[in-house]
N, C-alpha and C positions, 0 to 999 in steps of 0.2 A: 504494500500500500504506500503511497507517495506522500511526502509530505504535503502537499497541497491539498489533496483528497482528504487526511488526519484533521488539517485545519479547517477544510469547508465543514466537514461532520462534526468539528467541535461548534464551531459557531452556529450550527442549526440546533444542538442541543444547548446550545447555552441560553439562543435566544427562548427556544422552548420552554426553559426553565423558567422563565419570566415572565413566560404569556400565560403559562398553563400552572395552577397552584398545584404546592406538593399537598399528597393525601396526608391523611392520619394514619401512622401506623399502627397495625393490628398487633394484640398482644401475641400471636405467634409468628408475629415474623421472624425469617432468617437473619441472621447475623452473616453477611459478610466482609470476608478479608482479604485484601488483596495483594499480592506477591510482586513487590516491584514497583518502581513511580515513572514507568512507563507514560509516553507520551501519549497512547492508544486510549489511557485508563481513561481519560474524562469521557470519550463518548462509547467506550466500549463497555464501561461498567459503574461510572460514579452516576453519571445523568441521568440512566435507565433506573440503578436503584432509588436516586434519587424520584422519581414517580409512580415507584413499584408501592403497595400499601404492605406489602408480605417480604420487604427488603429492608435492613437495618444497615447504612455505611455504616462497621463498625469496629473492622482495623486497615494497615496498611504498610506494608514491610519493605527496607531497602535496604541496602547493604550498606549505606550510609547512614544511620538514626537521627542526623539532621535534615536529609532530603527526607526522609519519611516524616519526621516532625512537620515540616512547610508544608507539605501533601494532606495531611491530615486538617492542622490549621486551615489550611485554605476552601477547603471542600468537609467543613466541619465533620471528621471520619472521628469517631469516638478513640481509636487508642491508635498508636504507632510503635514501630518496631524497628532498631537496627540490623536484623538477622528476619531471614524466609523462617527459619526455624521454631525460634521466637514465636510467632505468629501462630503458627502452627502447633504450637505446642501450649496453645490458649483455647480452652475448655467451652467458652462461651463461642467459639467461631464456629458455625456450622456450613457453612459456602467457602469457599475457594475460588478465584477468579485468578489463574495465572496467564500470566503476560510476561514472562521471561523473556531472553531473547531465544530461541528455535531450538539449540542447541541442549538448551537445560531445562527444556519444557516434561520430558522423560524424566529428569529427577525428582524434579519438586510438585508434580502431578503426584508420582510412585508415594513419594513423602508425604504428600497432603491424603492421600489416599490410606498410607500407614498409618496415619494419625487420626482415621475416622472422619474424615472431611469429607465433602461432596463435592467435585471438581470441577467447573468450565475453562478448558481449557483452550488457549488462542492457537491459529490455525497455523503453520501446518503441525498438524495433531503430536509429532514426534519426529526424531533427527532420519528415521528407517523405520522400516515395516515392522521387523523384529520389536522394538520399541513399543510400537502401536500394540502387535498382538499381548506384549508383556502388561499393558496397561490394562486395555481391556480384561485380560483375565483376574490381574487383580482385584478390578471393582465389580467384577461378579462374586472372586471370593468374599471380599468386602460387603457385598450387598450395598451396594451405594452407587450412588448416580454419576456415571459421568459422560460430558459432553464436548465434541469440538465444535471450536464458536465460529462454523459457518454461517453466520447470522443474516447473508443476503438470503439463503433458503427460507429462513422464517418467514420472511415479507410476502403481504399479498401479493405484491406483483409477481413475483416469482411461480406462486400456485399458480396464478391466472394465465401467466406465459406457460407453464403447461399444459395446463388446459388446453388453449390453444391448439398447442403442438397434438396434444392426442385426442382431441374435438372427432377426427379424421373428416374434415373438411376439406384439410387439405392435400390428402394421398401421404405415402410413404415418407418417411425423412431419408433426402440422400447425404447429406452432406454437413455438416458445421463446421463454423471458424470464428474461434476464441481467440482476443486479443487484452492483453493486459500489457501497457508500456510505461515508461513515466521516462517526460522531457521537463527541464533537461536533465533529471537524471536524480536517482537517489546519494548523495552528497557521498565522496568517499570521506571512509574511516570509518562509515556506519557500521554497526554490527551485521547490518543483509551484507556486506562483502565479506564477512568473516567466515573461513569455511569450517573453525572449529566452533561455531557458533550457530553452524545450519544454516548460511548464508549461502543466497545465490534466489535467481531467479525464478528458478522451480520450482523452490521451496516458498518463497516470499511473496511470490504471484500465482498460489496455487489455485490461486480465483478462476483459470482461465480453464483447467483442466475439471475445474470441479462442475463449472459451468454446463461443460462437455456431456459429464457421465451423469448430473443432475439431469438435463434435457430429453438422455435416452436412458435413463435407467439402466448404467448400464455399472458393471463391477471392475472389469479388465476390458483393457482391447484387446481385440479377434490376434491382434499383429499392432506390433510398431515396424512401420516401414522404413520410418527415416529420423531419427534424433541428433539435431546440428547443436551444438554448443560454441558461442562466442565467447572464449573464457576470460576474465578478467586480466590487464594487465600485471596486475599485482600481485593474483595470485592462479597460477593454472586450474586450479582444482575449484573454481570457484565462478557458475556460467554469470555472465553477466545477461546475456539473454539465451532462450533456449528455443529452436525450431520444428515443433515436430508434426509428422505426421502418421496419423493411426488409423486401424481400422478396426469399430467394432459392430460389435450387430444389436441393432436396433429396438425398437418395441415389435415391431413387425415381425423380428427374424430375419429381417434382411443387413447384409452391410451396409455399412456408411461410415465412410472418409471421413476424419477429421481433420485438420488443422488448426493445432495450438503455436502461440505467439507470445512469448512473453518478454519484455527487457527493461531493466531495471538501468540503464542505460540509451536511452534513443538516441541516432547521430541526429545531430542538428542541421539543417538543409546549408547545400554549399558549406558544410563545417561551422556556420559561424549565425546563425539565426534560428535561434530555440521550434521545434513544432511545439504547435495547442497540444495539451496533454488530451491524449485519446481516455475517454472513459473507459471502464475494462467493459464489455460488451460483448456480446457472441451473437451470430449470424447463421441461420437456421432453414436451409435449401430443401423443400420438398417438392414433391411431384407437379404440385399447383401452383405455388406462392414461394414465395423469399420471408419469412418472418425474422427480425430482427431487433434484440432488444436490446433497450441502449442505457446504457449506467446499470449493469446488471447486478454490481458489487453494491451501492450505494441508492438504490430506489427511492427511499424516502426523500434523498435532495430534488432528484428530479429525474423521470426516467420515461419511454413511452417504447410501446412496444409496435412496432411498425407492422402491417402486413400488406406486403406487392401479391396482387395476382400478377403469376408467368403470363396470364394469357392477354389479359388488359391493361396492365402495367399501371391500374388502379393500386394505391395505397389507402388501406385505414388504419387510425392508430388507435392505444386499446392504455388507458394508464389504470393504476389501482394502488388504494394507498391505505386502504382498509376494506375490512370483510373481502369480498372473492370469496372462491371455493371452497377455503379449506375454514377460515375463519368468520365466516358470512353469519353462520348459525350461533356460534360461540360466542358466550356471555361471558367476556372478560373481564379486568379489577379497574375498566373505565368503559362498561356497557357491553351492549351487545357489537360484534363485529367488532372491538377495539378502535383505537382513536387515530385517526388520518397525520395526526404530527410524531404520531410513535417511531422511531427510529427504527431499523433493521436488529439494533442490539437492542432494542425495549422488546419486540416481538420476539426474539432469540429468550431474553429472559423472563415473559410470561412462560413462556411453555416450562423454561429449565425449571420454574420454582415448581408449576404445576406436577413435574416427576418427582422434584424431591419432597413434598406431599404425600405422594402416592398418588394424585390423579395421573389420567390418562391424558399427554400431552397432547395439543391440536398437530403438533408436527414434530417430527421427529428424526435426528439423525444418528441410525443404531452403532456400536463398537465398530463390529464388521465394517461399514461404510467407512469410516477411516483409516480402519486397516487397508480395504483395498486401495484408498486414496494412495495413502503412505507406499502400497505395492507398486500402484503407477509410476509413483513419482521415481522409485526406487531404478523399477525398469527402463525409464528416459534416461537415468544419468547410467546407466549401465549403456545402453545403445548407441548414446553419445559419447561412452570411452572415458567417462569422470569417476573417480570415487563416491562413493555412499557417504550420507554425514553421518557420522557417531559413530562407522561402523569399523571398527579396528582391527577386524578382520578381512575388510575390504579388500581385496586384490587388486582393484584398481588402483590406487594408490604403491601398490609394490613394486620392486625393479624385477625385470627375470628372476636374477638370481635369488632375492629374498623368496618369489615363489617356487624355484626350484628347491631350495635347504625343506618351505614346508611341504611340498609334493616328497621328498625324499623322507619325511619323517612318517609323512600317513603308509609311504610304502612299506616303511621298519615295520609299522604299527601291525599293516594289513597282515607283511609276508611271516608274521610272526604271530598269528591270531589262531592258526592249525585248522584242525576239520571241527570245531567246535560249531554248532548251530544257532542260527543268529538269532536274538528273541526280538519284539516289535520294536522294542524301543533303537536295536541296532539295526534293524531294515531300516527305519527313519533315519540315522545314521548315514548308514549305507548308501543312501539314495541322495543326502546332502554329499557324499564324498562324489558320488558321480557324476553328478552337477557340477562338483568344482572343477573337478578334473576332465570334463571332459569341455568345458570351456577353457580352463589352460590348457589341453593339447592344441587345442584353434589354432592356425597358424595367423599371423599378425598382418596387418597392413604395409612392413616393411617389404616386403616380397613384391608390392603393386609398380613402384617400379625397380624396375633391372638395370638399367642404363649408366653402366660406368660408374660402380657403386663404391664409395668413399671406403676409408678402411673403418671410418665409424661403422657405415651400415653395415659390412661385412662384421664387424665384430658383433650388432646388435641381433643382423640375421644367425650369426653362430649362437648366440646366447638365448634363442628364439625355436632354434632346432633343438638345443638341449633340453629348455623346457618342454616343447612336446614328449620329446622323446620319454622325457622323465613319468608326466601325464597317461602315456599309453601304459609305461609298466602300471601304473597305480591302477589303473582301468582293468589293465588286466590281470592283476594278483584280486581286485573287488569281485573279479567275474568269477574267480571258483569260490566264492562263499555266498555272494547273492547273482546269478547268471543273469547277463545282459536282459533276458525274455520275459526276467520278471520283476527287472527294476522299472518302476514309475515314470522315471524319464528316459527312457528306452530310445526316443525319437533324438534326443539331445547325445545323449552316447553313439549312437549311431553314424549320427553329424559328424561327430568328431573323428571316431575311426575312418569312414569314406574318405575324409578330409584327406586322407594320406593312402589311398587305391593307387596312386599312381603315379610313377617313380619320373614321369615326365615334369613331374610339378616342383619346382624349383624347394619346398619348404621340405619336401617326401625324402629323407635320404634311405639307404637301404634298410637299415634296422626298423626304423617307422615301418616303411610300408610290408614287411615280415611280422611285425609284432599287429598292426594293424587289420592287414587282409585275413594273420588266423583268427582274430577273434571275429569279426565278420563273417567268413565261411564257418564257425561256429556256431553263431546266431544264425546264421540262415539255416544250417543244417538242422538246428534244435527247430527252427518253426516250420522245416518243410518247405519252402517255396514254392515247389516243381506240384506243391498240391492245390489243387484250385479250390479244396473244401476249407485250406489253413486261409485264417483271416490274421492272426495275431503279425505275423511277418509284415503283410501289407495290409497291414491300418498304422502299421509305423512307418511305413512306406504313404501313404497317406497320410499322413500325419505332417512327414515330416516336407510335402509338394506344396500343401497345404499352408500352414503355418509358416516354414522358411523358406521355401524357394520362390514359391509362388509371390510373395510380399516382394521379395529383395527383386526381382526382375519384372516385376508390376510397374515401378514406375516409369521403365521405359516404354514412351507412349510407340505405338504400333496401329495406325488406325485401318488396318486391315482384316484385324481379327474383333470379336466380337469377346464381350468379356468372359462368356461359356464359352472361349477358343473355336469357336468358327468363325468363318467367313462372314466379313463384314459386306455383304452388299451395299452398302449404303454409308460407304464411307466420308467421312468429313476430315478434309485434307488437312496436313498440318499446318498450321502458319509460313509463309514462305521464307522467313527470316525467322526462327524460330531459337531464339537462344537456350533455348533448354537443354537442346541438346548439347550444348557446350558446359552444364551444371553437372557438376561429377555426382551429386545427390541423386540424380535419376540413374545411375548406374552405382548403385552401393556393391552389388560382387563382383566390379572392375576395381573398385576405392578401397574398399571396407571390408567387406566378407568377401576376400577372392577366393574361401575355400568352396564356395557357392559352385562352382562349373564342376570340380572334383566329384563332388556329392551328385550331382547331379548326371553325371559320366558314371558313376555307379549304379547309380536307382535304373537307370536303362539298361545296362549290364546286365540286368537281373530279370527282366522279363522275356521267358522261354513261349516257345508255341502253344505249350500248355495252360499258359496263362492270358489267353487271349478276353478275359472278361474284366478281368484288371488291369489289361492295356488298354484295355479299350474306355474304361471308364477315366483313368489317369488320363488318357489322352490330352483332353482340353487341359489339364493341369502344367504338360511336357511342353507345349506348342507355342507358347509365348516365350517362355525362355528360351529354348533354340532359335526362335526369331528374333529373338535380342540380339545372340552371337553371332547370328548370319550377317545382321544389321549393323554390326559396331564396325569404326572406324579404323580397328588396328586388325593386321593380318591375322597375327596370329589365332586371334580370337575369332575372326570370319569360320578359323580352316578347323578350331576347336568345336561351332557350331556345325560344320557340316560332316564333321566324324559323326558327333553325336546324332542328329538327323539321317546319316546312313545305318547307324547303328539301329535304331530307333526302328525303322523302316526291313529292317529284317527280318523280325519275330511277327511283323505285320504280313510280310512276302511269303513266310514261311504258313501263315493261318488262314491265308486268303481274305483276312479278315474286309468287311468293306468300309473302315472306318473311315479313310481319305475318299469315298463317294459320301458319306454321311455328312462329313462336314468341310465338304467343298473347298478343302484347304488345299487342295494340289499347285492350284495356280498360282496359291498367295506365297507358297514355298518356290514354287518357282521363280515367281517375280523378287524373290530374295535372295535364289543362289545366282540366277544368269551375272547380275554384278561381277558377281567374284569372278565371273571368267574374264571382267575385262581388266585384271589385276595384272598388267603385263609391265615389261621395263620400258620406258626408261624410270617412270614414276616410280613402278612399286621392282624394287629390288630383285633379281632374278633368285636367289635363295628364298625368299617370301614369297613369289610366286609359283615354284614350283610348288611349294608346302600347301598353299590356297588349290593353285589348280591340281593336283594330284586327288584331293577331295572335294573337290566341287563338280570337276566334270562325273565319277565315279556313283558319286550321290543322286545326281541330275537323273544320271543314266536308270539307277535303282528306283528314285521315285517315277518316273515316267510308267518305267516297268511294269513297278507294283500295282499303279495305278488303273493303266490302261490292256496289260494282260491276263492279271491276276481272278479280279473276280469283275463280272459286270454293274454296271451302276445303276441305282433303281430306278432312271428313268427307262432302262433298259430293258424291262422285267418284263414287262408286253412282248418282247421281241420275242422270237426263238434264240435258243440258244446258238446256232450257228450267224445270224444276222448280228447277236449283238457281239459276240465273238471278231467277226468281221468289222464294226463298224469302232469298236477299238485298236483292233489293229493297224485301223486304216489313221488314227488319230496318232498311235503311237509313231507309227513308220513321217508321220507329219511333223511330230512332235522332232525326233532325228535324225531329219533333213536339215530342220532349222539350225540344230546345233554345228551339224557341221557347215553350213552353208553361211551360219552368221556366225559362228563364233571359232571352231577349229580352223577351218580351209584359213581364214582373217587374220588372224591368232599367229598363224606360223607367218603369215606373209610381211605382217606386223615386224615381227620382234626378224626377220633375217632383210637383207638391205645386196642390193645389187654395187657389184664395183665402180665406182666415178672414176677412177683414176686412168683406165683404158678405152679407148671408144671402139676399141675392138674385142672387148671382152662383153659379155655377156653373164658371167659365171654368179649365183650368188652368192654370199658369203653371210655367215651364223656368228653372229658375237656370242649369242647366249644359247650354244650349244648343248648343253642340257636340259632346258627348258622346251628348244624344238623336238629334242629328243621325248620328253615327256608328251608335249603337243601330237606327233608320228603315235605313239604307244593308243594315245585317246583315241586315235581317228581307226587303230586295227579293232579297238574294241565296236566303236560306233557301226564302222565299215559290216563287222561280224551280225551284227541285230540289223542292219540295212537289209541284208542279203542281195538277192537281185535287183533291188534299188539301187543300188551301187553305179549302175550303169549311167545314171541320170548324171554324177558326180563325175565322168571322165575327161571332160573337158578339163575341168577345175585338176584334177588329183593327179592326173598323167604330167602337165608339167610341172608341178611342186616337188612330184618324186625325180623329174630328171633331172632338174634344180640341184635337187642332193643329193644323189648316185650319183651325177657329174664330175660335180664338184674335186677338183684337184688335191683341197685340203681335209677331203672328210677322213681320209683314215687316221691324221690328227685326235678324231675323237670317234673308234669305233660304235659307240654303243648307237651314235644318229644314223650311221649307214644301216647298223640292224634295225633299225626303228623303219628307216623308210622299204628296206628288203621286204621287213613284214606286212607292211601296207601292199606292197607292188605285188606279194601274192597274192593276199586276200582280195585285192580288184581282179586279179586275175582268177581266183576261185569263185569270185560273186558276178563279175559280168562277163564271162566265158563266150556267151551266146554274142559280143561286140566287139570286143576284147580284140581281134583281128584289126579293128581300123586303127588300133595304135602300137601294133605289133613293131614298128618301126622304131617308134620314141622310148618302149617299152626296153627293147634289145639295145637302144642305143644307151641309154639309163647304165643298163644294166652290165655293157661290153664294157665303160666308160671306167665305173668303181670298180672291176674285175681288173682293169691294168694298172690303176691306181693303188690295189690291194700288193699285187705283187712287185710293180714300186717299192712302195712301202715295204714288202717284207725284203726287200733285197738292201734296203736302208739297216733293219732291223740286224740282218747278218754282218753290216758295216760297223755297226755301232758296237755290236757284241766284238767285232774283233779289234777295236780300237780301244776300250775300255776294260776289255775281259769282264765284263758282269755276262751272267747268264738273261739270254731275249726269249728264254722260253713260254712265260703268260703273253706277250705281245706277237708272239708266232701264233701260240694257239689263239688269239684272237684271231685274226687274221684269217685263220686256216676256218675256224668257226663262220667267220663271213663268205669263205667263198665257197662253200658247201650249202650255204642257205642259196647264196645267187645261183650256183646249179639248181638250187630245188626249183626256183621260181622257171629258171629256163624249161627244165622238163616239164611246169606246169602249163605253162606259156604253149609248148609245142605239143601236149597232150589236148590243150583245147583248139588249136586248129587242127589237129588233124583229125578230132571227133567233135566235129560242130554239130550239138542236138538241132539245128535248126537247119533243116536239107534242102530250104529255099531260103536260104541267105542271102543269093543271089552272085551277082558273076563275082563283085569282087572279096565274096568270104573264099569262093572256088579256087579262083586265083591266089588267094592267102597261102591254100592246102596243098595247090602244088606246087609252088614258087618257096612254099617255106626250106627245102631242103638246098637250095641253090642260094637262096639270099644268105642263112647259116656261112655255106660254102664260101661264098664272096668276103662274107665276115672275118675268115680264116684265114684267107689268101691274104684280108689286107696286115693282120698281126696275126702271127702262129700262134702269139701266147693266148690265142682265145678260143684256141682250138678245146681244153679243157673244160671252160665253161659249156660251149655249142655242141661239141662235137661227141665228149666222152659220156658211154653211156653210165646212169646211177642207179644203185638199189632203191626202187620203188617202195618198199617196203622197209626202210631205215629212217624213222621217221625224223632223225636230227635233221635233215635235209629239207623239211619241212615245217620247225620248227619248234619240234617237239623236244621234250628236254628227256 
């Protein structure tokens, strides 16, 4: 709360106090006492007693006994106290009002609570949850009342803005956004920057959150997706504002996004001219209308509750300052409905006194409710990477090493515990140790980037592998006394094992991913997977698509897909300048949680044929996140999503399942990998593009496949099964034409470059010879599922190949000559029946690399004798190449001389008998080609034909 706000509330009670006469106290009023001379005290607890007739000011404690003396004097409190103690330990006190600062709210609650008192205590309820639940339990052993003093809930406006909201006038809630700021700013040295004091903005402005979970009733969010911390200059561990967004579920059942805002700090516009202090306020998106209530913290100064219909952009506004819904009927201690100038903290302390009476308050906020407050808050500053306040066992606050000494003490503890049997209270235990450890094995943010890493960050990355490492043995000495299958956070252990599946992941070294992969294949073996009746496996698998992966790759927006991961037919384009995407917050398992792709490169790992009812339901779960990685700007992560998506797509191919006709997602994958194939040099590095295109064309090929061969699509189901058979094939064969037609034939012509420097050469030349090499390999596959389509393609493919069996320098880099060998067969085995009219350029290709080969090897025997090294693997390359170019020749001369087509016409005839003479001619003009043409081969030796 801001100073400004502290002062308008004191002066609207002050003036109060002047307009409106104090009652006469009743002989049973409470006595209370107040802990501290807090600045909050005048409108938070003296004003209100001050008009209450069942409240007695009647002490006031400071750690000073002359600030409590002036406190008491001034606001006539009957006694004062230098010590909280003191106070406390006076017989006649029967309320307690503490207003500590955050920090020491847990103490002197616990204290006034030992001491028989009845407590309200100031918001936020305790420094951690832990705290919270300690309290609570107390004052039910105690039998006594205690409250946190969320005192905007008391107020009528507050009922009435519910009301509203669940009227269902206006449809479903999709959305809120809670903001609570103060400009310019809460003054430093204050206690809220102190973080052993429970300072910081989450904790101080928990108005905004409370706001949140008041509106939808709600306990936890579904997911925190994103918690951003701006943390004090002063001190790290201390936000000064905090960003979050969540998702929980509704009154409805349904989700709904939030967005919390708090800063106890605002910048000032251009650096140098204060903003209006924003009232705390939240913003309430439904199906129909915008409702919006404004001063949500402070109603009684002045507040209205806005509501836009979406459809007419009509506003009405709705205020209430007494009676409403909750208080309308109730006869309070100034009438019926209560009085219009009552404060937020008058209405707060009707009800408190009316429980500590024993009536039944008109409103109320139960233990529980603070607890889970305190669990929220707990959870932001953990997602945001801060410590917990008061919590001394916080591991956020620790260095590696401090958490490896106590990871290394629980393991003493474990590996030393024997086959004894754990009783309840060590399963609860048990299940805290796996919680902890299975979040320190997490691998850390340091890992996000790689880039020429400082010896700091290698020391930090080595101090960061040790702790996991340390974290898995703890994991796994826990798992033989309580088994992964049947710890409670099963989903979270989990996380953490996959985290380390695979030893490409810069965090995975070997022992990890040994100590990791057995306990996993452990768990899976104990639940069964391969059974499609075991549910325990995958609903943690479920759990954990759900809950973690699904959140952290949610906010990369995708408007292709629909949020049940179909196909968005009716997509709304994104912004054309759209800078979000340059917000590393929309990608948290690029920033943050990089162990998010690991995990999730596992959970697909794991779905066999057998479990086609659990792919298929996980489906929409899978599909936005590999469309993230297909989508992302860096390679390596492109070629990460298109493993995964090939992967993916197996267990699919294998089931026939017709999931990609159900949800129309073929194209939208497509229109996601073709990118990747224009990932060529000069831009994107020939090392990064082989990695990309090696898995993208592969993928391409499989989803087509799957798609279009597999099983037929329901619009198809009318058809017979031979027409709809037919009428995919005919899409698929369409579908790879185009790839080779726009993107391979392109692709090699692209990245290889004709010689400028001769006007009599012609020859091309390959800078990035491996890459074409790779390019040739795609087009034997493609060429392979074309079959006699192929033929359409010889224009194009006949000079590419002569291009590179030409070529003077190709034996420089065997593997491209076998690349293109293997394609000039395969034309020759798929368009046999044409293949004659370029029997010419074919053999010329082919005569070309065959003299270039033995070149080449006669170099090969130079160098051996010049050098004395053994040229034995570059012989046998060599020797390997021109046994494949015989293979093609025999294939070459097997289809002209058995043309299936015996009306070819004159000049296929002419091919048939002219072929034996042209050979000849070939021979006459270099002997050495006598070999290739002339000598005959075993037909049945299948190296010759490429077979290994």
């Amino acid at each position: 709360m801001a100073l400004v706000a502290q002062s308008a509330t004191f002066i609207h009670q002050y003036i109060s106090s002047f307009l409106h006469s104090k009652p006469r106290k009743s002989p049973e009023a409470l006595k209370l006492g107040i802990l501290s001379s807090a600045q909050i005290n005048a409108a938070a607890a003296i004003h209100p007693a001050e008009t209450h007739p069942d409240v007695i000011l009647y002490a006031i404690a400071s750690r000073d006994a002359s600030t409590a003396a002036q406190a008491a004097k001034k606001y006539n409190i009957t006694k004062s106290y230098g010590s909280y103690q003191e106070l406390l330990d006076d017989p006649a006190v029967d309320i307690v009002y503490v207003s500590t600062p955050n920090g020491q709210h847990y103490e002197w609650t616990s204290k006034a609570l030992q001491a028989g008192k009845h407590v309200l205590c100031e918001k936020p309820f305790t420094s951690n949850a832990d705290e919270a639940k300690g309290l609570v339990s107390l004052a039910k052993e105690k039998g006594l009342t205690l409250e946190e003093a969320f005192h905007w809930q008391f107020h009528p406006a507050a009922h009435a803005w519910r009301h509203i909201l669940e009227s269902g006038q206006h449809g479903r809630i999709l959305r809120t956004k809670a903001v609570m700021t103060a400009s310019p700013g809460v003054p430093k040295g204050d206690i809220r920057w102190q973080y052993d004091l429970g300072g910081g903005s989450a904790m101080d402005m928990t108005y905004a959150l409370s706001f949140t979970r008041y509106a939808l009733r709600a306990r936890h969010p579904k997911a925190i997706n994103s918690a951003t911390a701006r943390v004090s200059s002063d001190d790290p561990r201390v936000d000064a504002a905090m960003y979050a967004y969540l998702t929980f579920v509704g009154p409805q059942d349904t989700e709904v996004h939030s967005q919390i805002y708090t800063d106890m700090e605002r910048q000032w516009v251009v650096g140098v001219v204060p903003r209006f202090w924003e009232l705390p306020s939240i913003e309430v998106e439904t199906e129909r209308a915008i409702i919006f209530f404004y001063n949500a913290m402070m109603p009684h100064l002045y507040h209205y509750i806005a509501v836009t219909d979406k459809t007419t952009g009509h506003t009405r506004y709705h205020k209430q300052y007494k009676g409403g819904p909750l208080w309308g009927n109730v006869t309070t201690t100034d009438g019926k409905g209560g009085s219009s100038h009552w404060s937020t903290y008058r209405w707060q302390l009707e009800a408190f006194v009316d429980a500590v009476k024993g009536k039944t308050p008109t409103y109320w906020i139960p233990g529980e409710d603070s607890i889970c407050q305190m669990e929220c808050i707990d959870a932001l500053y953990q997602a945001a990477g801060l410590p917990l306040r008061g919590d001394v066992s916080s591991e956020g606050s620790k260095s590696n090493l401090d958490i490896c000494e106590s990871l290394l003490v629980a393991y003493s503890v474990l590996k030393s515990w024997g086959p004894k049997d754990l009783s309840g209270a060590d399963e609860v235990a048990a299940n805290h140790i796996y919680s902890w450890a299975s979040d320190a094995a997490l691998p850390s943010p340091v890992y996000a980037q790689q880039e020429d890493p400082s010896d700091e960050k290698n020391d930090a990355i080595l101090e960061d592998q040790i702790r996991s490492r340390i974290a898995l043995s703890v994991i796994a000495t826990l798992n033989k006394l309580l088994p992964i299958s049947k710890a409670e956070n099963a989903a979270d252990v989990v996380i953490a094992l996959a985290s380390f599946s695979s030893t490409e992941d810069p965090w995975t070294t070997q022992e990890a991913f040994t100590s990791a992969t057995t306990l996993l294949n452990s768990f899976a073996s104990t639940t069964a997977p391969d059974t499609e009746l075991n549910t325990t496996f995958w609903a943690v698998i479920e759990k954990i698509l759900k809950d973690r992966i699904r959140p952290l790759f949610g906010k990369t927006k995708n408007p292709a897909i629909t949020s049940a991961g179909r196909k968005n037919f009716h997509p709304v384009p994104l912004p054309r300048f759209d800078a979000s995407i340059l917000d590393p917050e929309t990608k948290p398992w690029k920033i943050q949680d990089i162990y998010a792709t690991a995990v999730l490169s596992w959970i697909i790992q794991q779905y066999r044929p057998t479990n086609q009812t659990n792919l298929e339901t996980h489906f929409p779960l899978l599909v936005p996140s590999i469309l993230a990685l297909i989508d992302d700007d860096t390679t390596s992560i492109k070629t990460k999503g298109c493993t995964l998506l090939r992967q993916l797509l197996t267990p699919i191919q294998a089931t026939k399942s017709p999931i990609l006709h159900r949800t129309n997602l073929t194209s939208v994958f497509e229109d996601a990998i073709k990118p990747c194939l224009l990932s060529l040099p000069t831009i994107t590095p020939e090392p990064d593009s082989i990695n990309l295109l090696k898995e993208a064309y592969p993928v391409l090929l499989t989803l087509q496949k799957t798609t279009y061969t597999n099983t037929p699509s329901p619009s198809q189901q009318s058809l017979s099964q031979p027409q709809s058979q037919s009428k995919n094939f005919e899409t698929y064969i369409s579908r790879l034409t185009t790839t080779l037609r726009e993107n391979l034939i392109p692709s090699f012509h692209h990245i290889s470059s004709t010689d400028t420097t001769s006007l009599s050469s012609d020859f091309a030349s390959f800078p990035y010879p491996r890459l074409s090499t790779l390019l040739l390999e795609q087009m034997v596959t493609t060429l392979a599922e074309l079959g006699i389509h192929t033929t359409k393609f010889l224009q194009d493919i006949i000079p590419l190949l002569h291009n590179t069996l030409a070529n003077p320098f190709g034996p420089a880099y065997p593997p491209m000559l076998l690349g293109a060998v293997e394609v000039a067969r395969m034309v020759v085995l798929n368009a046999h029946p044409r293949v004659w009219r370029w029997r010419g350029e074919i053999l010329g290709a082919v005569c070309a690399c065959w003299l270039h080969v033995i070149e080449e090897e006669r170099e090969i025997v130079d160098r051996v004798k010049r050098s004395g090294l053994s040229g034995d693997s570059e012989g046998l390359v060599m020797a390997r190449l021109k046994k494949k170019l015989r293979g093609v020749v025999y294939l070459l001369k097997f289809a002209l001389q058995n043309s299936v087509q015996a009306d070819g016409g004159e000049g296929q005839l002419e091919a048939n008998e002219n072929l034996d003479k042209e050979l000849r001619e070939l021979v006459d003009a270099d002997e050495s080609l006598s070999g290739l043409l002339l000598e005959e081969i075993d037909a049945n030796d299948g190296s010759f034909f490429g077979q290994v």
